[in-house]
Every structure is written in C-alpha cells, then in structure tokens.
SERO-4910 file (N, C-alpha, C, O; in steps of 0.05 Angstrom, whole numbers):
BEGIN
 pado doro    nc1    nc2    nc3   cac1   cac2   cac3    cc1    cc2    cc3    oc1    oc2    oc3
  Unk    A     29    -18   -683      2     -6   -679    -18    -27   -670    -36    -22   -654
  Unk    A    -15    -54   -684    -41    -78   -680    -30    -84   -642    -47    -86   -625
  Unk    A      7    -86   -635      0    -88   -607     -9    -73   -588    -16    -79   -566
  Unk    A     -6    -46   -602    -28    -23   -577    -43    -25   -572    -55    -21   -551
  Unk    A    -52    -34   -600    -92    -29   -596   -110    -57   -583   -134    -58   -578
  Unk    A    -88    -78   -579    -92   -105   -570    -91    -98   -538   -103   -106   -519
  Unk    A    -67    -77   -542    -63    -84   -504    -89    -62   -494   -104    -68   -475
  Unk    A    -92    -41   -508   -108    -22   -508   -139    -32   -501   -154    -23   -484
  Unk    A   -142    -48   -516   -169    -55   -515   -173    -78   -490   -193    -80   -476
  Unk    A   -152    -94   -489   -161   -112   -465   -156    -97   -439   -163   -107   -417
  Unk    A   -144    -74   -442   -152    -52   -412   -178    -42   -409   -187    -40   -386
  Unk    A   -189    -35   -430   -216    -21   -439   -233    -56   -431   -253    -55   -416
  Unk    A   -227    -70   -437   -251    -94   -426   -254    -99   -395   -272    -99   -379
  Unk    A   -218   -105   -395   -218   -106   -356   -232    -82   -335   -235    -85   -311
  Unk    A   -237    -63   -348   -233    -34   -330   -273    -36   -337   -288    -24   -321
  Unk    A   -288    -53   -363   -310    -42   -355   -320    -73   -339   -339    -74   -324
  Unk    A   -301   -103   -348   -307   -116   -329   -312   -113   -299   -329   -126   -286
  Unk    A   -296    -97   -290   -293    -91   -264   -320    -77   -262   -337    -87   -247
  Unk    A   -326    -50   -278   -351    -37   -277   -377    -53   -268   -396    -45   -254
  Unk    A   -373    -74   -279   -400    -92   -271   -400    -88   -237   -412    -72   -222
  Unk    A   -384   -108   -232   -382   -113   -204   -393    -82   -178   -409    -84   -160
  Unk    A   -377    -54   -188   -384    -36   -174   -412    -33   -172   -424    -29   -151
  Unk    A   -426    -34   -203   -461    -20   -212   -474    -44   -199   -497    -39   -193
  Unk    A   -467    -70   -192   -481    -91   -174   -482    -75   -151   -504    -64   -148
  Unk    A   -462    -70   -132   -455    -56   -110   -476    -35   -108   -494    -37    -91
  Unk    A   -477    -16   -122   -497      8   -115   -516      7   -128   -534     21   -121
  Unk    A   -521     -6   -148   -548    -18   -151   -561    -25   -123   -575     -8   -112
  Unk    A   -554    -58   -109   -569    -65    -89   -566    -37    -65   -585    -37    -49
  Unk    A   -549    -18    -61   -549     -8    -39   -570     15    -48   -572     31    -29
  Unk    A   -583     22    -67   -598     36    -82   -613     26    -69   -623     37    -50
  Unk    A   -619      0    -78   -648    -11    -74   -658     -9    -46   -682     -5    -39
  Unk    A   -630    -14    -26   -633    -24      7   -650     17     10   -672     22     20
  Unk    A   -636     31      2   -643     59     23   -666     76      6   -680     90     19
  Unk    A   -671     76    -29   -694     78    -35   -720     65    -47   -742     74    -54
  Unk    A   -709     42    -48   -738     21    -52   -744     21    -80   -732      6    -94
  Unk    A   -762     36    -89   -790     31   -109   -771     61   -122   -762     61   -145
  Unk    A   -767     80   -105   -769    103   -121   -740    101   -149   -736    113   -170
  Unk    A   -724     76   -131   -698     71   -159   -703     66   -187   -685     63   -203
  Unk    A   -739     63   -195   -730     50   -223   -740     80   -234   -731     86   -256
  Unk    A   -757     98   -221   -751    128   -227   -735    132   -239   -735    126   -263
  Unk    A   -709    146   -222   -699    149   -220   -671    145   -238   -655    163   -244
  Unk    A   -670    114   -247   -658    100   -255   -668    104   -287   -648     98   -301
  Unk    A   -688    111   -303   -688    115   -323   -682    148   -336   -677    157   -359
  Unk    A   -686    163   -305   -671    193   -323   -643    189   -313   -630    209   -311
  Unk    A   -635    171   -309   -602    175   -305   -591    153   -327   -567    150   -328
  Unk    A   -605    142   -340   -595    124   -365   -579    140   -383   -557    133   -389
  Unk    A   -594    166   -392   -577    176   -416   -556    189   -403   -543    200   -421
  Unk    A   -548    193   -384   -530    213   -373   -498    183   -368   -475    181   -376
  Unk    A   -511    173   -357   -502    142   -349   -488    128   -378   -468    115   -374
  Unk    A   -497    131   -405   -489    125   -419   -473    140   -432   -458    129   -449
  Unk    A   -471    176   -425   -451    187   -438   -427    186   -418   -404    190   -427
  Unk    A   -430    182   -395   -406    186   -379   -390    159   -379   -369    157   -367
  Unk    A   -403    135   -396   -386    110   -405   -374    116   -427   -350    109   -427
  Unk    A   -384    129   -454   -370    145   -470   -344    151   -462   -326    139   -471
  Unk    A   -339    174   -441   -321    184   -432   -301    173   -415   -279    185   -411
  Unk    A   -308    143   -402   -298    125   -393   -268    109   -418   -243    106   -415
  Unk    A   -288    102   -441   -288     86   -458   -258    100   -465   -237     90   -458
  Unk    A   -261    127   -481   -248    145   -491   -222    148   -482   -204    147   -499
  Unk    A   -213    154   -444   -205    165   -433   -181    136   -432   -156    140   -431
  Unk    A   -195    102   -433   -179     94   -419   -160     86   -449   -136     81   -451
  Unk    A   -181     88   -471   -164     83   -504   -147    104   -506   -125     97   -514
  Unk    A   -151    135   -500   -124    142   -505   -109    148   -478    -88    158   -484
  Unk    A   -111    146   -456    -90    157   -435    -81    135   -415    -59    136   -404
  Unk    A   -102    111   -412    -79     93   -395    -62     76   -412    -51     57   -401
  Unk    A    -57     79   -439    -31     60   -445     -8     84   -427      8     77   -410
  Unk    A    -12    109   -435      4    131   -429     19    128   -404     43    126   -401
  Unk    A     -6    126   -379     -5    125   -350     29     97   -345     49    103   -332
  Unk    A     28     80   -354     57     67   -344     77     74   -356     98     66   -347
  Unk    A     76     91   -377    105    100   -394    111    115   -370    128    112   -353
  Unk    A     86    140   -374    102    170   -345    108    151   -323    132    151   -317
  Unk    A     94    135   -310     98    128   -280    136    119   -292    156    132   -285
  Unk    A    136    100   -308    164     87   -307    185    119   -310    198    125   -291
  Unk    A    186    136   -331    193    159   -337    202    168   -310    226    167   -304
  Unk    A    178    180   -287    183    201   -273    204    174   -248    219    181   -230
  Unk    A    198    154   -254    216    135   -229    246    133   -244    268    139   -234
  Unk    A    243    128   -256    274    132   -269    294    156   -266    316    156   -278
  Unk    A    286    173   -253    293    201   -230    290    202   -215    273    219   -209
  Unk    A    300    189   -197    301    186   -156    308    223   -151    328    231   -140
  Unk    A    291    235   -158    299    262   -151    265    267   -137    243    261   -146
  Unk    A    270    281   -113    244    289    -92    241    297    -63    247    279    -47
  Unk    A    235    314    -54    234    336    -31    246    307     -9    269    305     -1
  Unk    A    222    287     -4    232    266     17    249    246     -9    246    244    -33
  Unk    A    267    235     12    284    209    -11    262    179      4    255    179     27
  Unk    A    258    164    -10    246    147    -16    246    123      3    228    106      1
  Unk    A    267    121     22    280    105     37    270    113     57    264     96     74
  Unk    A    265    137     62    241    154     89    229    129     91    238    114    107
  Unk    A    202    120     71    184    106     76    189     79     71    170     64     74
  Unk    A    204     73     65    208     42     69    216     28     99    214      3    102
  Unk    A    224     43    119    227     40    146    194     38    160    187     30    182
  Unk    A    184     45    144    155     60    159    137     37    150    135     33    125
  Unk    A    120     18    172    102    -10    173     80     14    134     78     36    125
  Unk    A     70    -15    128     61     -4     98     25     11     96     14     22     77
  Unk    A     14      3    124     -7     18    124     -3     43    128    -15     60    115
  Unk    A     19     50    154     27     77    144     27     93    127     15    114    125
  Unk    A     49     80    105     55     95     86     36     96     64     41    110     45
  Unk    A     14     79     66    -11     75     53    -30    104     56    -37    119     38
  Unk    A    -33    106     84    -53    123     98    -40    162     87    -49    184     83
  Unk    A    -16    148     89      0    186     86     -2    181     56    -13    201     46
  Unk    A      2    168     41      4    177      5    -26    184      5    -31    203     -9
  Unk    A    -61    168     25    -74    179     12    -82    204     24    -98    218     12
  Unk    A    -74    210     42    -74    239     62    -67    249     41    -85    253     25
  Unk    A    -35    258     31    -16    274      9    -23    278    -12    -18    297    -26
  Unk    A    -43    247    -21    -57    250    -43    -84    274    -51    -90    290    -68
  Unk    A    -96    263    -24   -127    285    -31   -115    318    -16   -129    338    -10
  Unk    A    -89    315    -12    -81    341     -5    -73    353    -38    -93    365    -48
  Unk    A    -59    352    -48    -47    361    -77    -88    352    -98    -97    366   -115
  Unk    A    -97    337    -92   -119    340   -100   -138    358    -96   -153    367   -114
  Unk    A   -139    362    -78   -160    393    -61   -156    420    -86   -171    431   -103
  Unk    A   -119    421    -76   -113    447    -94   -119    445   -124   -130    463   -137
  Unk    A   -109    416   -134   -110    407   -166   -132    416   -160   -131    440   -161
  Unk    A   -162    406   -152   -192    415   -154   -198    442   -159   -210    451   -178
  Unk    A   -186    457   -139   -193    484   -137   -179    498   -162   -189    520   -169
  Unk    A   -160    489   -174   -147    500   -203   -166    498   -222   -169    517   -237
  Unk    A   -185    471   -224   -193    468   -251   -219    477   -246   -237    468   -260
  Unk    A   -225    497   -226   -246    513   -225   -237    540   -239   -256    553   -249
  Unk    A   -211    550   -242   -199    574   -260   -197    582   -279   -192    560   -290
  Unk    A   -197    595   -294   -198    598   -331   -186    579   -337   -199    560   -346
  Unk    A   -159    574   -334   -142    562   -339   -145    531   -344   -133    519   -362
  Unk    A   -158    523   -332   -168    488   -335   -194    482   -325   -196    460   -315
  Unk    A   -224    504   -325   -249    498   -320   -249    493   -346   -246    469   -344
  Unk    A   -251    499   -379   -259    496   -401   -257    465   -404   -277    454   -415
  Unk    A   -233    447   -394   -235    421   -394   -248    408   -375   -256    385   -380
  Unk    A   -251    418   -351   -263    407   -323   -292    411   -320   -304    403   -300
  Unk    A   -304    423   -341   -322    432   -346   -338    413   -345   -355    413   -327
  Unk    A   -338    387   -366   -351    374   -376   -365    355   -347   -389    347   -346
  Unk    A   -345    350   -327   -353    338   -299   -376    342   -301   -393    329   -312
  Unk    A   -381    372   -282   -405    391   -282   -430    385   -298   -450    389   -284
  Unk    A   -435    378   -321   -455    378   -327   -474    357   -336   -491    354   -354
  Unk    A   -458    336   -306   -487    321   -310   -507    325   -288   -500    326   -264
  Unk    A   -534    328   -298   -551    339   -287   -573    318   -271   -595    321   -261
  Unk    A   -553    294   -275   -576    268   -254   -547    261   -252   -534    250   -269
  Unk    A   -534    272   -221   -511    255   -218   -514    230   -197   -525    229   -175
  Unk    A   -496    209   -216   -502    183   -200   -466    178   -198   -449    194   -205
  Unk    A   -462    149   -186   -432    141   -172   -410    139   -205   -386    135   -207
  Unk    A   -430    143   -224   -430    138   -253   -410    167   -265   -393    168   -282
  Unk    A   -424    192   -245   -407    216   -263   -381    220   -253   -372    243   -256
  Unk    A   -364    201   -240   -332    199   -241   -325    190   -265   -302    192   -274
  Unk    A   -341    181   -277   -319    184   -298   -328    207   -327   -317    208   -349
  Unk    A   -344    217   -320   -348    237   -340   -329    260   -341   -336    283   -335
  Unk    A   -295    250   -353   -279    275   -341   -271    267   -385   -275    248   -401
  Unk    A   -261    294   -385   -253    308   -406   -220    288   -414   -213    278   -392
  Unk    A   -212    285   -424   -180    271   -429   -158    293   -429   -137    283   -420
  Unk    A   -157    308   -433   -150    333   -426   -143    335   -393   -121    341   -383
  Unk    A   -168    328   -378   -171    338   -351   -166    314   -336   -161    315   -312
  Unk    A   -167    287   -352   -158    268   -338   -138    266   -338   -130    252   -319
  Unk    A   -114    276   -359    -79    279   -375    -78    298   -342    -67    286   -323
  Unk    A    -84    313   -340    -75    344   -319    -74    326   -299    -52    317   -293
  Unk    A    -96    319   -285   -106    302   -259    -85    289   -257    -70    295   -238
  Unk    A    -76    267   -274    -53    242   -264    -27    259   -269    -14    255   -249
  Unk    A    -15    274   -283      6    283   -282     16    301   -248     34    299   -232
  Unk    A     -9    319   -250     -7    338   -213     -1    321   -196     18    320   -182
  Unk    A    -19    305   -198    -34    284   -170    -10    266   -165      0    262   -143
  Unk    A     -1    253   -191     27    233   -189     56    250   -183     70    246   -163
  Unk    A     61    267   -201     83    278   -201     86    289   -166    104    279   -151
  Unk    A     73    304   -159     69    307   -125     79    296   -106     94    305    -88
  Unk    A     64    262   -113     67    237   -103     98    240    -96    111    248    -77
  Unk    A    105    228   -124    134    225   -122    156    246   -116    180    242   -109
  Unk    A    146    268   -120    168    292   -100    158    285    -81    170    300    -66
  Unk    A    142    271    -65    140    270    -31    157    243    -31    162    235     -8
  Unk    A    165    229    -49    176    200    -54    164    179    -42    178    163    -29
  Unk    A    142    175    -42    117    162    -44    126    135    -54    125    138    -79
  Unk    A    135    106    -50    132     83    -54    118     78    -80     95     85    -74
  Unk    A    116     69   -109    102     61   -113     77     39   -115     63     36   -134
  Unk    A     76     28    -95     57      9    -86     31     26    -62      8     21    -57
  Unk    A     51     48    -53     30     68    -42     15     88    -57     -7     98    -51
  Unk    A     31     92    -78     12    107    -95     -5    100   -121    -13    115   -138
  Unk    A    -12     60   -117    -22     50   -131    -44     43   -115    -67     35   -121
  Unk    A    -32     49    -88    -58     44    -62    -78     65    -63   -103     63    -65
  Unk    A    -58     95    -61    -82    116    -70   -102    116    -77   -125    116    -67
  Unk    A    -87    118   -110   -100    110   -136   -136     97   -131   -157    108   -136
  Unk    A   -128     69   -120   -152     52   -116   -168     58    -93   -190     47    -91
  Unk    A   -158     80    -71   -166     83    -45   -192    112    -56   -216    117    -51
  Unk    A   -170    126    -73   -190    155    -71   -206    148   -104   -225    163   -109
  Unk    A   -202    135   -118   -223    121   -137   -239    114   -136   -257    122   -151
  Unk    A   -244     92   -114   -266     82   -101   -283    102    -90   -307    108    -95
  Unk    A   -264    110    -72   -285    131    -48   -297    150    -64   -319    158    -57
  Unk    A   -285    160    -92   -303    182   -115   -320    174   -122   -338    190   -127
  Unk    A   -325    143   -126   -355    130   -139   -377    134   -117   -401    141   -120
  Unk    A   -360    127    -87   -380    132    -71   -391    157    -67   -415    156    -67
  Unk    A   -380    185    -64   -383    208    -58   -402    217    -86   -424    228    -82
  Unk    A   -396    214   -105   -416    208   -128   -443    202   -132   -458    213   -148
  Unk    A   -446    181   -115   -467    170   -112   -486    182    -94   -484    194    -73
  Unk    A   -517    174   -119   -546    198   -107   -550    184    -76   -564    164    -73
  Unk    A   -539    192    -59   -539    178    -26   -552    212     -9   -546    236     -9
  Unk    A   -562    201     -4   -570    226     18   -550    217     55   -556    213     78
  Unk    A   -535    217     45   -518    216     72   -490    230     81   -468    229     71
  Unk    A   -502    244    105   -479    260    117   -470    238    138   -484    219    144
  Unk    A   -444    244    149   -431    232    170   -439    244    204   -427    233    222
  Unk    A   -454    259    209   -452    268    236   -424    289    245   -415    309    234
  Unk    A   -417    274    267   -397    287    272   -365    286    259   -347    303    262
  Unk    A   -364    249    238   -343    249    224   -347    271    198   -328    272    183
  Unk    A   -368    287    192   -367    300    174   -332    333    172   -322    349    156
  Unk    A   -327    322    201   -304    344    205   -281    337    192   -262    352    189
  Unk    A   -282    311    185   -259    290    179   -268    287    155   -256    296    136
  Unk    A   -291    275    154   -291    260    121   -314    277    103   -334    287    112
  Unk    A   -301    279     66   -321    288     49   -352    248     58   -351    225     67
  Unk    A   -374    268     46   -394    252     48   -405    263     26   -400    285     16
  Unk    A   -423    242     17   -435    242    -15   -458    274     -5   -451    290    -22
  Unk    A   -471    283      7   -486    310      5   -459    325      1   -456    341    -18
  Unk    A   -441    321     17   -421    346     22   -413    356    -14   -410    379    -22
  Unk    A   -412    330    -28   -393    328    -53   -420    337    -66   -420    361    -74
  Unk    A   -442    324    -69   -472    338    -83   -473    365    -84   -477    375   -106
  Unk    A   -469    380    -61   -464    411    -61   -444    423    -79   -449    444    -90
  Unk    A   -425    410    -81   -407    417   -101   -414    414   -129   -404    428   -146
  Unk    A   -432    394   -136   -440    394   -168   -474    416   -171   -488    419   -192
  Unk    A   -478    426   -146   -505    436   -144   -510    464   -168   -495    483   -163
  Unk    A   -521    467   -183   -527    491   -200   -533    516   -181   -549    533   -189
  Unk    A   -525    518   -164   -523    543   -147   -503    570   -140   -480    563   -136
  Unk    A   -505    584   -139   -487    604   -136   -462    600   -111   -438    599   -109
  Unk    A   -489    597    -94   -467    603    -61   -453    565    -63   -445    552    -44
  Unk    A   -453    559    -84   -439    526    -82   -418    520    -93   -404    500    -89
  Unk    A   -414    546   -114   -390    549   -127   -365    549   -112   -362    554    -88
  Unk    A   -353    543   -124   -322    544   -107   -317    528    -83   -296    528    -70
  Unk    A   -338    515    -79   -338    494    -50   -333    471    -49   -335    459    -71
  Unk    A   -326    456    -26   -324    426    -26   -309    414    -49   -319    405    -70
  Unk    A   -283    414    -42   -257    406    -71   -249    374    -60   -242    354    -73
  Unk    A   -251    376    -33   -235    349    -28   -246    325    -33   -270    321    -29
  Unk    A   -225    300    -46   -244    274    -50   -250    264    -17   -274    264    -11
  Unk    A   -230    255      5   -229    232     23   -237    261     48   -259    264     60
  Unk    A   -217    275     49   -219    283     78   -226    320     71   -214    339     60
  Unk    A   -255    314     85   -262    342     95   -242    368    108   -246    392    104
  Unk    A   -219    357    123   -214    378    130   -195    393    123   -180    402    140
  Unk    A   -193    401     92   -174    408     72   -198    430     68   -187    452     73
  Unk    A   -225    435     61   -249    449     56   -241    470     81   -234    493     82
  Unk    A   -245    448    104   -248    467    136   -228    488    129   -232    511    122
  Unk    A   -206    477    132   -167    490    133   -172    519    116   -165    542    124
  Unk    A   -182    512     98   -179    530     69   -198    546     63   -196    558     42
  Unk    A   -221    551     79   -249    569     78   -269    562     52   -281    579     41
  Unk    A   -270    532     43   -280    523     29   -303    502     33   -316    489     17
  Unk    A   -303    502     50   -333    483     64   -352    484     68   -354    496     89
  Unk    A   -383    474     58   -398    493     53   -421    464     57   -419    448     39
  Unk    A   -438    460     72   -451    436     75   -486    452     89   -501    440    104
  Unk    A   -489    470     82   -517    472     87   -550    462    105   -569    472    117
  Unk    A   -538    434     94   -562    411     96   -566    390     77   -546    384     64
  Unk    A   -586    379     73   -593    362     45   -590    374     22   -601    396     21
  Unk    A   -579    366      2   -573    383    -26   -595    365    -40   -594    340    -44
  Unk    A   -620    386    -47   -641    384    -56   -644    395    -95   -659    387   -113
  Unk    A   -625    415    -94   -610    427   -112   -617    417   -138   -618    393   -142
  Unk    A   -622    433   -153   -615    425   -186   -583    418   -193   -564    430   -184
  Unk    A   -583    405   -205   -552    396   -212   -537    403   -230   -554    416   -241
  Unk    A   -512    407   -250   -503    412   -269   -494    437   -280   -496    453   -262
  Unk    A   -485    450   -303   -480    475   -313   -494    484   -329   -503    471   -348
  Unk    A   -501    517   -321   -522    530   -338   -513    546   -353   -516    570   -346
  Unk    A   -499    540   -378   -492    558   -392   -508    553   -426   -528    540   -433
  Unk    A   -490    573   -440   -505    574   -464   -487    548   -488   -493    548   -512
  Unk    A   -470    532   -479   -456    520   -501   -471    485   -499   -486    478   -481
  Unk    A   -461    470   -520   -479    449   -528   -470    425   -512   -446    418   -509
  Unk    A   -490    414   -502   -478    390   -481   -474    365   -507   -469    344   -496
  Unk    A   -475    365   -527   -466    344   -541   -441    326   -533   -426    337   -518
  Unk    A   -434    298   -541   -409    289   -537   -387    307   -557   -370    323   -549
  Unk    A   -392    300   -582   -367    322   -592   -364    349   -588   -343    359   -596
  Unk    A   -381    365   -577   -380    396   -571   -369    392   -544   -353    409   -537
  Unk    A   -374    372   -527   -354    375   -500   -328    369   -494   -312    375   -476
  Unk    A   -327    350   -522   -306    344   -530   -281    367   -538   -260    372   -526
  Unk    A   -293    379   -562   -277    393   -569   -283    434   -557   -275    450   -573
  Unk    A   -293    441   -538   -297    458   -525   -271    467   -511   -266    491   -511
  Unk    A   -256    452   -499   -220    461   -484   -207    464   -508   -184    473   -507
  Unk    A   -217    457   -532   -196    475   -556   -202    505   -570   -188    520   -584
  Unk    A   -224    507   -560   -241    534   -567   -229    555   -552   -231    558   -527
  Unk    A   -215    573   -572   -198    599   -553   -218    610   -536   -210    616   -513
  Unk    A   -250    616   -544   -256    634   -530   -273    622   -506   -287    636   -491
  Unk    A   -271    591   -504   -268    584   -475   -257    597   -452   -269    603   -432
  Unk    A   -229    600   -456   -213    607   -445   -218    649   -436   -207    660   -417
  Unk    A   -236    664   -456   -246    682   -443   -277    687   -427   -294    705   -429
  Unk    A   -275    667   -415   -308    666   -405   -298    669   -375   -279    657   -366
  Unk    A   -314    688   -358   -311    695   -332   -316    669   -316   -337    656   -318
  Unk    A   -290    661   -298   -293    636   -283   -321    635   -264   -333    656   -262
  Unk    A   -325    622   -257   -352    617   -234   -340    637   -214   -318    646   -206
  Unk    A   -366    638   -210   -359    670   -172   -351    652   -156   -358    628   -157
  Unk    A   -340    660   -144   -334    646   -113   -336    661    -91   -335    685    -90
  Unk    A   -338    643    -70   -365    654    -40   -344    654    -24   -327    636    -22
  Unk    A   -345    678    -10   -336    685     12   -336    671     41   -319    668     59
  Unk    A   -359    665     37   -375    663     63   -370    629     62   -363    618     41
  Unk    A   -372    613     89   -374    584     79   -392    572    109   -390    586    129
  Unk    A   -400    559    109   -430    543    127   -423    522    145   -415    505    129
  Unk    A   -420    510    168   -407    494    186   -418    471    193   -407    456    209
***
C-alpha cells in the first residue's frame, strides 16, 4: 500500500508540474489577445479553476495507477478488427495522424453517449462550470474519466493501433482539449470545416437549448458536419454551465452518478436543426 501511494503521488506531482508550464502558456496568450480585461476575468474563474484541480487531483490518485495495468491487460490479447503489423509498415506520422483521426472518431460517439441517461449523470459534472477556462478539461467525474479511457482505448486497439500511436493521441487530443477549452474567441474561417475551434467547443458548454446535443468532436469538425451535429452560430456570448435544481458542491457532484434517481431525469432535448 506505502508503494502505491509513493508511485501514486509522484504522478499526482509530475502531472501538476507539468500544469505549471501549460497556465504560463495561456496565461501570456490571455494577456497577448485580452489585455487589462484578464485580471477580471481571472478572479471569477479562480473558484471554478480551483475546483476543477480538485477533480484533477482526485482523478489522477485513483485512475492513472489503473490506466497501465488495462493498457498492459488489453495488449496481452493481440486480438483486433486490423492486426497490428498493418501499421508498422506505414512511415510513423502516418500512423500518428490515423490513431488521432480514429481517436476523435470513437470520441465524437463516446461524447454523444455521455449526453444519454445512461452516462450524462457522471458527465454531468463537465457542464457545470459556468466561467469556462482551458482549466475545465479536467473537471471530469472519475466515473466518466474510467468510461472515457476504457471506449477511447479499447477502440484504439481493435483498430490495432501501435502503442506509441496511441500514447501520441493521448497527448495530441489532450492538448488540443485545453486549447478548445480555453475563453478564446476564435473561429478558424474556412478551416472551421476541418477543425473543432474554441467558439465551436464554447457552444457546446453554452446554457442554451438549441446548443444541446451539438459540437461532440475534440480535433476535427467534420465528425459534427457528417453526423447533423454542428452548430456554430457566431460568437458564443452565452451563459455557460447547467441549470438544474441539484447542488454544485464537490461531494454532491461527486456522489450524484450514484443517485438512482439521476438516472430518471429526462436527458437534455436535442435539436434537429444544425447552423453552417
């Protein structure tokens, strides 16, 4: 037990060491595109900012010792739709570029699931931060982060995905979530057909009706297009977060995916219609 909690905890140091380095990153790029108005800004996103390190903290003490048992587990079964040898012929940015294509493909749908009775009660907790910064990736439930790596990986490896490509993923659509995260007022133009952009992903956390059910993909937009789920308006000016009647506390969000009658609450509407 003293070596778990040894290895446990110097993951939990590395993972918020690293943290520094990113909050330097969008800190100054904060500063470069809104000036004066960041320290605003920057003090109503403190408390929100400190619970979604909570959930950071939480997530990596109990689920990444987990994360290399399964990875070793599910490799120890060379069983999968492609055999594995496919991609080892294939130069490695290739096979880089298709695990993260395959990746935010099986992610789109994973997304659009944990919008369903079935796994919104844990995915929930995302949703309700109401000053979202590059900060609310990690405000995910353990529950929803257990689901996430199991779909997202297991997938992987029935496509027989390398694992050095699916550690590329991993770090490829990680990153790009802090960015799409982040309070950026920027669309892509015409790559917006290709790529999610931080408004596109804003719409998706927006407290709005017609926003529900929209915009699932992390990297590439045109999983939204494909699927009649794309929904980009304009500037998302929007109030942010979930308006319901249960307690945004840490332990009530906590323990909320164990509450049976989570599980009878009418999922969010979803829109027909979608905006180009």
């Amino acid at each position: 037990m003293l070596e778990f909690l040894e290895v446990a905890a110097k993951q939990i140091l590395i993972a918020f060491s690293n943290l520094l380095l990113i909050a330097l990153f969008f800190m100054l790029l904060a500063v470069l595109v809104k000036g004066k108005k960041v320290l605003k800004q920057a003090r109503c996103a403190l408390a929100s900012g400190t619970f979604n390190l909570g959930w950071m903290g939480l997530n990596l003490l109990l689920l990444i010792p987990v994360a290399g048992g399964l990875y070793a587990f599910f490799y120890s079964y060379p069983v999968g739709i492609i055999d594995r040898s496919f991609w080892y012929v294939l130069p490695e940015p290739l096979v880089i570029l298709a695990a993260v294509f395959l990746g935010d493909f099986i992610g789109y749908w994973r997304h659009r699931f944990e919008h369903s009775k079935i796994l919104w009660p844990s995915h929930r907790v995302h949703h309700t931060d109401e000053h979202m910064t590059w900060l609310t990736l990690q405000r995910f439930h353990p529950v929803n982060f257990f689901t996430t790596m199991i779909i997202d990986t297991s997938f992987l490896i029935l496509m027989g995905i390398p694992p050095y490509a699916i550690v590329a993923n991993n770090v490829v659509r990680n990153y790009y979530g802090y960015f799409i995260h982040a309070d950026l007022p920027w669309n892509y133009g015409k790559w917006n057909k290709v790529f999610v952009s931080p408004v596109m992903h804003r719409w998706h956390h927006a407290a709005n009706r017609e926003a529900y059910h929209t915009n699932f993909a992390t990297v590439f937009s045109i999983f939204d297009r494909a699927f009649g789920t794309y929904r980009v308006p304009g500037p998302c000016d929007e109030p942010l977060g979930v308006k319901d009647s249960y307690g945004k506390s840490f332990v009530a969000e906590l323990l909320h995916p164990f509450n049976p009658k989570a599980y009878s609450v009418k999922k969010r509407p979803k829109v027909t219609q979608t905006s180009k």
